[in-house]
MARVOTOR-584676 format. One line per field, with one value per atom (N, C-alpha, C): residue number from 1; residue in three letters; atom name; y, x, z. Coordinates in Angstrom, 2 decimals. Atoms other than C-alpha are relative to their C-alpha. Layout:
k <- c(NUM_...)
r <- c(ALA_...)
a <- c(CA_...)
v <- c(Y_...)
u <- c(X_...)
w <- c(Z_...)
***
This chain:
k <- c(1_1_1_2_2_2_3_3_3_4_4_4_5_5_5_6_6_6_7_7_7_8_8_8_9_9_9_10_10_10_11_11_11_12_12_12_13_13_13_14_14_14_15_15_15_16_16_16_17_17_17_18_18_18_19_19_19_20_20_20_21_21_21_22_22_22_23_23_23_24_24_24_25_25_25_26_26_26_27_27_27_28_28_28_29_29_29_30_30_30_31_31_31_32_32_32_33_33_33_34_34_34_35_35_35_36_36_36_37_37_37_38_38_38_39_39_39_40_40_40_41_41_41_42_42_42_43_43_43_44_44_44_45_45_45_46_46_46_47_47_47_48_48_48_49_49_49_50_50_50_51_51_51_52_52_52_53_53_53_54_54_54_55_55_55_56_56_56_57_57_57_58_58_58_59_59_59_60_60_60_61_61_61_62_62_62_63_63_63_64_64_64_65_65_65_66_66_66_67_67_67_68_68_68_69_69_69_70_70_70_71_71_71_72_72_72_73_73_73_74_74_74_75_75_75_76_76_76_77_77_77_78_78_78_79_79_79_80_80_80_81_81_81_82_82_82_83_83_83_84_84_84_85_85_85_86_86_86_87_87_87_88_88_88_89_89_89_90_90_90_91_91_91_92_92_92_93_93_93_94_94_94_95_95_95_96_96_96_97_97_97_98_98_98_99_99_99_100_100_100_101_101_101_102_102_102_103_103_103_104_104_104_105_105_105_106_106_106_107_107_107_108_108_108_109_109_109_110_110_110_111_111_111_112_112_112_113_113_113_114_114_114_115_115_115_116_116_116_117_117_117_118_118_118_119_119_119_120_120_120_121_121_121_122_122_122_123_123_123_124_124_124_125_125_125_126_126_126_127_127_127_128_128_128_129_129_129_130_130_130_131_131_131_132_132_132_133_133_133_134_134_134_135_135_135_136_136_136_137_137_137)
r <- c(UNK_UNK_UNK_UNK_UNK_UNK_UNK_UNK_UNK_UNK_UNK_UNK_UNK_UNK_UNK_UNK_UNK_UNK_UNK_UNK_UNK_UNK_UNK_UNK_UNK_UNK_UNK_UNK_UNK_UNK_UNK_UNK_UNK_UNK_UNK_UNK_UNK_UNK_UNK_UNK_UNK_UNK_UNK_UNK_UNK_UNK_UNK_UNK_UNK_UNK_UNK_UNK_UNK_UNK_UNK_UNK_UNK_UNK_UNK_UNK_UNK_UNK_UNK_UNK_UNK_UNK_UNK_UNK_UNK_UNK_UNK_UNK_UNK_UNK_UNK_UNK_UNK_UNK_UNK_UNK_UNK_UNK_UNK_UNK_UNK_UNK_UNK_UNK_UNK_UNK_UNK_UNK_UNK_UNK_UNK_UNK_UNK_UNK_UNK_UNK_UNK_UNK_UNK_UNK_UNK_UNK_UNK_UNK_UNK_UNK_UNK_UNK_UNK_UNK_UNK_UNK_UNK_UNK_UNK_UNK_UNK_UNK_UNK_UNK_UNK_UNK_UNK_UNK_UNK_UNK_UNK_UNK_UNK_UNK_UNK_UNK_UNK_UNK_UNK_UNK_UNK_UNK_UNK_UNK_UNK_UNK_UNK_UNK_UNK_UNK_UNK_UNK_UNK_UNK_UNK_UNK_UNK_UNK_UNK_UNK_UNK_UNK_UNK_UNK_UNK_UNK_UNK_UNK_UNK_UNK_UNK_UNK_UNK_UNK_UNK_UNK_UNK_UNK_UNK_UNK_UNK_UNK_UNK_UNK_UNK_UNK_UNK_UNK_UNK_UNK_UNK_UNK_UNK_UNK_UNK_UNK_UNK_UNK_UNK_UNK_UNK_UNK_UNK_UNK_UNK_UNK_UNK_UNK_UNK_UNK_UNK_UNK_UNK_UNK_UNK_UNK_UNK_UNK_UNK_UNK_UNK_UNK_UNK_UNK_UNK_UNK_UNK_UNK_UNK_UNK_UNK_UNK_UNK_UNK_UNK_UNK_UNK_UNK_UNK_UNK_UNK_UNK_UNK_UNK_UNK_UNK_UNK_UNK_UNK_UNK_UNK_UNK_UNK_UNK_UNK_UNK_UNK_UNK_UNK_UNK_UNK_UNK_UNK_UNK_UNK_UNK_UNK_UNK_UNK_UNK_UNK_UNK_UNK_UNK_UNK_UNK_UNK_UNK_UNK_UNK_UNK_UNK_UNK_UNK_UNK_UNK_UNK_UNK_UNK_UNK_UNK_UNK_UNK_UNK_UNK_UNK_UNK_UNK_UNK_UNK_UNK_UNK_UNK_UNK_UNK_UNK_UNK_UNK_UNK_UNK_UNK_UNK_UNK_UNK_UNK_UNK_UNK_UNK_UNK_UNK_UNK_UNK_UNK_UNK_UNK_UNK_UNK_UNK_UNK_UNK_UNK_UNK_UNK_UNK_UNK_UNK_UNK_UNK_UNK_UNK_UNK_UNK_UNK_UNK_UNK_UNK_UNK_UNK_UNK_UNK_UNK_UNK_UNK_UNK_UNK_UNK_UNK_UNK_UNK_UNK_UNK_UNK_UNK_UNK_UNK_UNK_UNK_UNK_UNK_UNK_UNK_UNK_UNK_UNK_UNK_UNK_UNK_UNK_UNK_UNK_UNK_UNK_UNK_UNK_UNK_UNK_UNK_UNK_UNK_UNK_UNK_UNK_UNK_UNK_UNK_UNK_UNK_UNK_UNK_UNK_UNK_UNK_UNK_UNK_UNK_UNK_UNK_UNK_UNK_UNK_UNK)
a <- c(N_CA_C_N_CA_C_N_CA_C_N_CA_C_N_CA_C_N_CA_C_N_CA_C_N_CA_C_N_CA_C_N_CA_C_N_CA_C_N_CA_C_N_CA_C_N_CA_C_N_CA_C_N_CA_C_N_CA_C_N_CA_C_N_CA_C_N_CA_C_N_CA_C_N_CA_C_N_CA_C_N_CA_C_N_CA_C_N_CA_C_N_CA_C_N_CA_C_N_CA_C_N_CA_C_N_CA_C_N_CA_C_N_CA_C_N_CA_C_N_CA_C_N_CA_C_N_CA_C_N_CA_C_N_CA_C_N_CA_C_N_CA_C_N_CA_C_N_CA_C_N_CA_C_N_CA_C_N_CA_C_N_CA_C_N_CA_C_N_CA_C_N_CA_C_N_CA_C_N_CA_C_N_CA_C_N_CA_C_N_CA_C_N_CA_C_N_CA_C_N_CA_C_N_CA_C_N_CA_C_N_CA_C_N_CA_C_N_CA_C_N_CA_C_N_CA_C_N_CA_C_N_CA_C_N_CA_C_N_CA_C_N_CA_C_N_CA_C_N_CA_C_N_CA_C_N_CA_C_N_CA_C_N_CA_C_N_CA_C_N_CA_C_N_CA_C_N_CA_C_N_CA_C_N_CA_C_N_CA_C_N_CA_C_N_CA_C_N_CA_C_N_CA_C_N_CA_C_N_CA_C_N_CA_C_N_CA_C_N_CA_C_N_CA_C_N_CA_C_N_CA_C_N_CA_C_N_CA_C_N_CA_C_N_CA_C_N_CA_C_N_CA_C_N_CA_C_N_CA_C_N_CA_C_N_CA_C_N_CA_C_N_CA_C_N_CA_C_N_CA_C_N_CA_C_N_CA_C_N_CA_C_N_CA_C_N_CA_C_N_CA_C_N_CA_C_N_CA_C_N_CA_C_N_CA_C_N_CA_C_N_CA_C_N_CA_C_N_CA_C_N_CA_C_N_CA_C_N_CA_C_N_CA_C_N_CA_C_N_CA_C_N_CA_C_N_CA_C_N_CA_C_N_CA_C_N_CA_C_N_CA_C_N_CA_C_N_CA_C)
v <- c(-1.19_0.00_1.26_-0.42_2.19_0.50_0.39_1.66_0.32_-0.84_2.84_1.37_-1.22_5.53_1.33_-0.65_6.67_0.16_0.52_5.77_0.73_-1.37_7.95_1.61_-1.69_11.25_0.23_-0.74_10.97_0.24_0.20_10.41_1.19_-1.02_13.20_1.03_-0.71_15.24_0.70_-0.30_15.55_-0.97_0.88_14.06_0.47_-0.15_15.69_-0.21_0.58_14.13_-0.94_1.09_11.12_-0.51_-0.11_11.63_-0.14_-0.18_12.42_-1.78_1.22_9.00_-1.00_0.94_6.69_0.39_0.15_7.53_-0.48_0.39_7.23_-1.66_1.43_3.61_-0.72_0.80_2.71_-0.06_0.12_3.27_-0.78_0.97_1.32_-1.33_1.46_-1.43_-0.95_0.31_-1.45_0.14_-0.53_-0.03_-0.22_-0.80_-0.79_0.19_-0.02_-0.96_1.64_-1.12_2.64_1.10_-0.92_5.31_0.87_-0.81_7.40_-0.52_-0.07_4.81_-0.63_0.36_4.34_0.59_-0.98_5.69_0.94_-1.14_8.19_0.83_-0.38_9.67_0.58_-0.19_9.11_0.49_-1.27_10.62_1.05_-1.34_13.23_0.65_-0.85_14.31_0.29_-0.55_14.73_0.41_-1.13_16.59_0.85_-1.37_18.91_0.89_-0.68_19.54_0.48_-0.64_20.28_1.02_-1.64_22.75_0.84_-1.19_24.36_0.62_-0.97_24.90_0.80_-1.30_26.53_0.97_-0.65_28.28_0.97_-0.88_29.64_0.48_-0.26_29.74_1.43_-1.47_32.75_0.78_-1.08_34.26_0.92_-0.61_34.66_-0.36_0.10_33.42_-1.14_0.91_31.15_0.42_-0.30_31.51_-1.44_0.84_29.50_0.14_-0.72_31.39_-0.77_0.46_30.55_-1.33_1.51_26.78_-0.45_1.09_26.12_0.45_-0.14_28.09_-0.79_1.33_25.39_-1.09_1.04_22.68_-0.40_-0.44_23.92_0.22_0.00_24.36_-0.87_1.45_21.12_-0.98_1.17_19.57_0.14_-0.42_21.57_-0.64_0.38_21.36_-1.67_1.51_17.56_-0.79_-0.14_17.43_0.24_-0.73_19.27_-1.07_0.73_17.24_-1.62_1.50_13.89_-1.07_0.01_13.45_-0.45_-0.05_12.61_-0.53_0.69_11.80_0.64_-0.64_13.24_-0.05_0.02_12.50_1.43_-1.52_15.00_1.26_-1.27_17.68_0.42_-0.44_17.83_-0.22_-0.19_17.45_2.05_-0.85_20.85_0.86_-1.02_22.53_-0.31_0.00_21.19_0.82_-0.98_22.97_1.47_-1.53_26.39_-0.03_-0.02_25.72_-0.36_0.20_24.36_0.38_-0.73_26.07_-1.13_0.93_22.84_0.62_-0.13_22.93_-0.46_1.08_22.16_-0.55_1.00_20.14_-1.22_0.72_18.14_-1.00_0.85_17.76_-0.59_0.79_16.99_-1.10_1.26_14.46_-1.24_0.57_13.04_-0.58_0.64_12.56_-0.33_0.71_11.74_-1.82_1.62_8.58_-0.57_0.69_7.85_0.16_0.36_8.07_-1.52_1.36_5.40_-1.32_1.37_3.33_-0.43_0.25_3.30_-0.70_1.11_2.20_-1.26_1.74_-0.76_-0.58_1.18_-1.92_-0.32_0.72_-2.16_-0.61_0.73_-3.58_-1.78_0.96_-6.01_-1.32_0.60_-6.75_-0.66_0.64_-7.54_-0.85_1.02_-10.32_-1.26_1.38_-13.32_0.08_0.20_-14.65_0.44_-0.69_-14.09_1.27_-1.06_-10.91_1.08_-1.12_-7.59_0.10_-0.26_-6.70_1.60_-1.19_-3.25_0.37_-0.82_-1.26_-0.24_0.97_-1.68_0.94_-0.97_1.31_0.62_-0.65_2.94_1.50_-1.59_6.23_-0.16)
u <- c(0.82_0.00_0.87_-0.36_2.41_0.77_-0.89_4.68_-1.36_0.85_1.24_-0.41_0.04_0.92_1.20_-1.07_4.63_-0.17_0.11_4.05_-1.08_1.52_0.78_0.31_-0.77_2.64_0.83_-1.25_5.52_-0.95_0.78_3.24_-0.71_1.14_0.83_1.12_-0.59_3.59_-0.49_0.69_2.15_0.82_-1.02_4.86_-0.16_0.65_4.04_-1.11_1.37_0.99_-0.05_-0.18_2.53_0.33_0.27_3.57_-0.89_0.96_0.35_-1.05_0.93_-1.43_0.89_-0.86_1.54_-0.46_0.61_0.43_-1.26_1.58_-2.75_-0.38_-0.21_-1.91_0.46_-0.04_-0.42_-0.73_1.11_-2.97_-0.68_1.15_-5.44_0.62_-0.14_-3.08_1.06_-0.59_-1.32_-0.97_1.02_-4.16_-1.10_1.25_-7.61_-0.80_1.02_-9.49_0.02_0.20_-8.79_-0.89_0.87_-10.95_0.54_-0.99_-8.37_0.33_-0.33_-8.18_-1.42_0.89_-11.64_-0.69_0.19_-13.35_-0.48_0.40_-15.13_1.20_-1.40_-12.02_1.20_-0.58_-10.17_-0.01_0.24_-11.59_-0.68_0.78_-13.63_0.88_-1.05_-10.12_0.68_-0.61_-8.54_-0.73_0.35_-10.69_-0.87_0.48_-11.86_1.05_-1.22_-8.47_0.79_-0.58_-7.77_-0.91_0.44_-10.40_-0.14_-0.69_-9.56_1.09_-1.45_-5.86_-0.41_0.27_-7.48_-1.09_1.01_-9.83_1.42_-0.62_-6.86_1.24_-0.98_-4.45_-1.06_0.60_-7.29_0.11_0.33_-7.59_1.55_-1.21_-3.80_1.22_-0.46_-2.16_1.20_-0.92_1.28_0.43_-0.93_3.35_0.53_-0.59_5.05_-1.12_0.93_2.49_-1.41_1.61_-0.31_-0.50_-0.08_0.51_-0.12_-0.06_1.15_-1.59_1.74_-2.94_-0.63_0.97_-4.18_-0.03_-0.54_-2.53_-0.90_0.22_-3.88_-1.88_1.46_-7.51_-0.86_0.70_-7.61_-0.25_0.35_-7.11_-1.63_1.49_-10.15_-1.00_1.08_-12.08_-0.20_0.18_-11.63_-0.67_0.25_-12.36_-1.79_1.33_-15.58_-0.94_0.56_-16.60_-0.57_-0.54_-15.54_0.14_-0.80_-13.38_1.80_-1.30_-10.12_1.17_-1.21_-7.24_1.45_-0.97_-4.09_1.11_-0.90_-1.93_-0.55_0.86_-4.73_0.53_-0.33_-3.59_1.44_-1.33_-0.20_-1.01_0.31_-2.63_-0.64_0.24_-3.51_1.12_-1.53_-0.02_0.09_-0.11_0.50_-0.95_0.60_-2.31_0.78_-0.34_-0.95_1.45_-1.57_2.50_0.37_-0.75_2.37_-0.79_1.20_-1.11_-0.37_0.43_-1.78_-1.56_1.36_-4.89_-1.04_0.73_-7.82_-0.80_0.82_-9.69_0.37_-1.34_-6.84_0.30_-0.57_-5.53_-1.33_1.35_-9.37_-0.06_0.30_-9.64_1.25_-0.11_-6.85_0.33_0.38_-7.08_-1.21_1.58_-10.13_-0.03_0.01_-9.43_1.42_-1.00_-5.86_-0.72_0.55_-8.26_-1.14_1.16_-11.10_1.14_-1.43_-7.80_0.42_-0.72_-6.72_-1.52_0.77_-10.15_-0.05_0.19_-10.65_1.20_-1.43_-6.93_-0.03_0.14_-7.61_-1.33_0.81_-11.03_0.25_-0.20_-9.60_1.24_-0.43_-7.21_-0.32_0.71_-9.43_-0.78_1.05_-11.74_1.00_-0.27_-9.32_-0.28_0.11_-10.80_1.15_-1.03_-7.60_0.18_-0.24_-7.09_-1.26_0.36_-8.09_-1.02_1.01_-11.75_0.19_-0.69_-11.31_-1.48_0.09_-13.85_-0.63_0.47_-14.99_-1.35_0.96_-17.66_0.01_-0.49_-18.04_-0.92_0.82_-20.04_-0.07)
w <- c(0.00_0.00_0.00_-0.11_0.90_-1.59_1.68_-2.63_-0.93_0.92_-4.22_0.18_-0.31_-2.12_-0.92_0.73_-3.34_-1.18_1.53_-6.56_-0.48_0.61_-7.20_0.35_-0.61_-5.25_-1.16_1.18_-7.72_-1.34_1.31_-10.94_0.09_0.39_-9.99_0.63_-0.79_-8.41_1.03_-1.12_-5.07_0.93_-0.76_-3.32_2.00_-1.04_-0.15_1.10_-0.12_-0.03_1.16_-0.66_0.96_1.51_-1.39_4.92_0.63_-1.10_6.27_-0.69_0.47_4.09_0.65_-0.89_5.43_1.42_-1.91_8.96_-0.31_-0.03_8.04_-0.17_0.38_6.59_1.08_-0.90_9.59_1.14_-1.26_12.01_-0.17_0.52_9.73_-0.06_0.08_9.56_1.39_-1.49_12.96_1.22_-1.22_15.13_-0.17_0.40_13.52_0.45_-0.70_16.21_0.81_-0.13_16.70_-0.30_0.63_16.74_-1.01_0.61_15.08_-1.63_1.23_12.09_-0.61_1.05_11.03_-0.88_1.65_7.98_0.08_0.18_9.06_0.60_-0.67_11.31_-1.42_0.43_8.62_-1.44_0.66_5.94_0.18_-0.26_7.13_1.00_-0.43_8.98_-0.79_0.94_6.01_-1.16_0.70_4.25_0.37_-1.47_6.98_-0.25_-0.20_7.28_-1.38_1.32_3.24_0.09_-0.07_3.63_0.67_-1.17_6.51_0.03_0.57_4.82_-1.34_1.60_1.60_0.73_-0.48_3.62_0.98_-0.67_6.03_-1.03_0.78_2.78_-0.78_-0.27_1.79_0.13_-1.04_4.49_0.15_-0.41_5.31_-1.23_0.88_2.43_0.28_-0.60_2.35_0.83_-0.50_5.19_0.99_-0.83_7.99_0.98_-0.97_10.63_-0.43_1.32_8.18_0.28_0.08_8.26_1.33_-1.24_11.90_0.62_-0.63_12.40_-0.75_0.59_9.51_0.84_-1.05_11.59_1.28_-0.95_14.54_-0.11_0.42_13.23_-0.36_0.13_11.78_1.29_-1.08_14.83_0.80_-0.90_16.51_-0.36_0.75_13.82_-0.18_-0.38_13.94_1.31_-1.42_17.46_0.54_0.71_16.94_-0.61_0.83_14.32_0.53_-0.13_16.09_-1.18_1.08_13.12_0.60_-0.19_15.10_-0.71_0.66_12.83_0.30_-0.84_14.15_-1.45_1.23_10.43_-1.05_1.27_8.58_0.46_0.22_10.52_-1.31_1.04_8.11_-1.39_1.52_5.31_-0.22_-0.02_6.24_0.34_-0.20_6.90_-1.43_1.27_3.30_-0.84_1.06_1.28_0.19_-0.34_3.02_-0.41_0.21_2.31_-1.18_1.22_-0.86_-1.60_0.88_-2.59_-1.12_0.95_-4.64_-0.57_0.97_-7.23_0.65_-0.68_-5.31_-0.35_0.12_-7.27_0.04_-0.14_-7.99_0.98_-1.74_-4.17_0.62_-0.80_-2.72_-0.67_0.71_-5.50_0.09_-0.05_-5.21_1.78_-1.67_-1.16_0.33_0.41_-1.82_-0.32_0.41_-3.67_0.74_-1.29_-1.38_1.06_-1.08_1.61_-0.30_0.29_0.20_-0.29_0.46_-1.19_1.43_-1.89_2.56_0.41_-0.46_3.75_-0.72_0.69_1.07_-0.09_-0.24_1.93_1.17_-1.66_5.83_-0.19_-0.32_4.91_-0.26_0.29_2.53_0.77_-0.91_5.21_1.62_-1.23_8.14_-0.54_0.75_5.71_1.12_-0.49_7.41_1.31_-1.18_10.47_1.11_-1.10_12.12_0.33_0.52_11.32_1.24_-0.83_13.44_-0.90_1.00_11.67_0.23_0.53_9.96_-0.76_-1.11_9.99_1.04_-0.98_13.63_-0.03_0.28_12.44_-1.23_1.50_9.13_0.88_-0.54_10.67_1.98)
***
């Protein structure tokens, strides 16, 4: 999973991308009984938190300052939501820091977040196996 993750950042050049989805991958496949890695958590924290960095990339534009109040907003706003994903916040220091296209970046964290759920689902199917998701909502 990971090696597709890389592998779709370099191709679409969104290489940055890739940090905050590797955490995200390992929660779902080290932790899944976490609240932190199930589907709603984990996508509706990362894309709270992409539009809370184009929403504070706006307001205040790029900066360093800019990025650590997206950061910082996503987490709330996650919180709030009960959305907790703790990797999304860097998906939101990234929009502010790096102004990607946003139809682009939502779409494609869009489809690397659903790719992350149907690889921890398809990995909890063996009886042995941790069951993945332990909630979808």
């Amino acid at each position: 999973m990971l090696l597709l993750l890389a592998a779709t950042g370099a191709v679409l050049h969104e290489p940055l991308l890739i940090p905050p989805l590797a955490a995200s991958a390992a929660l779902v496949h080290s932790t899944p009984q976490l609240p932190l890695a199930q589907p709603r958590s984990l996508i509706g924290g990362h894309l709270l938190s992409a539009l809370g960095g184009y929403l504070v990339l706006a307001c205040f534009g790029s900066s360093t300052w800019a990025a650590a109040l997206a950061g910082g907003l996503a987490l709330g706003t996650m919180m709030i939501t009960r959305t907790p994903h703790s990797p999304a916040a860097a998906t939101a220091v990234i929009v502010v820091l790096q102004s990607p296209a946003p139809l682009r970046f939502v779409t494609l964290l869009l489809t690397a977040t659903l790719l992350l759920v149907s690889a921890g689902t398809i990995a909890g199917l063996p009886k042995h196996a941790p069951r993945y998701p332990v909630y979808w909502w």
